[in-house]
N, C-alpha and C positions, 0 to 999 in steps of 0.2 A: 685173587686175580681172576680166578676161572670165573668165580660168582660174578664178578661187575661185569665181566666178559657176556656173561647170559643174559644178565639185568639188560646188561644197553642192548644186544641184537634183537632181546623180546620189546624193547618199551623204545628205540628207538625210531620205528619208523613208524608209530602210533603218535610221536610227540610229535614227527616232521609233518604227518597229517595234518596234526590239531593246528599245527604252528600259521601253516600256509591258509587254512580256513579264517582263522581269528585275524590271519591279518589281512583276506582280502575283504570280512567282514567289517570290524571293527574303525580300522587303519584308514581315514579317506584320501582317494590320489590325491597327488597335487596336481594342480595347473602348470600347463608347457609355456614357459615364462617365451616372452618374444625376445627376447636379449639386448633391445634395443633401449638406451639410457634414456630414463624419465618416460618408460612405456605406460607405468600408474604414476597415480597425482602423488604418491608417498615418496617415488624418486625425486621429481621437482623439488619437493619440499625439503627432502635432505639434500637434494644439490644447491640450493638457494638459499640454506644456513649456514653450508659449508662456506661458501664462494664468498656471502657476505661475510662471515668471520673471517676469511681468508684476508678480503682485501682490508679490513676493518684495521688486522692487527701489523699490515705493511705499511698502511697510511700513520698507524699510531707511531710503527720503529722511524719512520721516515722523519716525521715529525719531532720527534726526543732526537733523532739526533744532529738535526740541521740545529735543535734550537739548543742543545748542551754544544755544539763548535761552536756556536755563538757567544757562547757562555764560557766557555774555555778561552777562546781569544783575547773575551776582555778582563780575565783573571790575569791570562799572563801580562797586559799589558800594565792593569794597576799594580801588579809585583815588581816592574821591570820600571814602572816608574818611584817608586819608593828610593828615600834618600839613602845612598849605603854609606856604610862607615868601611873604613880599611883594618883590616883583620891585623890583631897585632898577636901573636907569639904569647905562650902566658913561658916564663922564664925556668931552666930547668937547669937545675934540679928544682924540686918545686923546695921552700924554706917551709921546715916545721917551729914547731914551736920552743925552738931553742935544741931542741935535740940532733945533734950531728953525727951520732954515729948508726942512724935509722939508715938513712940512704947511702950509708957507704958500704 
């Protein structure tokens, strides 16, 4: 404990040195952005694929669904026109095949 203890107060403020040179050297500023939307042509450009995908994929849902209620309506209605038959009862007990002591 005592050794790391010497190690970092000798080599610590040799490293914080080196640290702060290399990065105002190496490290270059950035640019003070203006904050203001589509300030470079790269905003526009991701605003204008977004907005067109945006509206692209409301006009498609809008689309599918006006034309599947279309299409629903007139399922139900050729279902509802089909000729029905009257549900009859199938007879119970049901009769096997000759055996009467199965279902009793």
């Amino acid at each position: 404990m005592y050794l790391c203890r010497a190690a970092w107060q000798k080599l610590g403020p040799l490293t914080r040195k080196s640290v702060t040179q290399l990065s105002r050297n190496v490290i270059p500023m950035r640019s003070m952005s203006s904050g203001i939307p589509g300030g470079s042509g790269q905003n526009i450009v991701y605003f204008l694929l977004c907005g067109g995908s945006l509206a692209a994929a409301v006009t498609y849902t809008y689309k599918t669904m006006t034309s599947d209620h279309e299409r629903f309506n007139d399922r139900v209605v050729q279902i509802r026109a089909r000729p029905k038959t009257e549900w009859q009862p199938k007879p119970w007990p049901p009769k096997g095949e000759g055996e009467e002591g199965e279902y009793q």
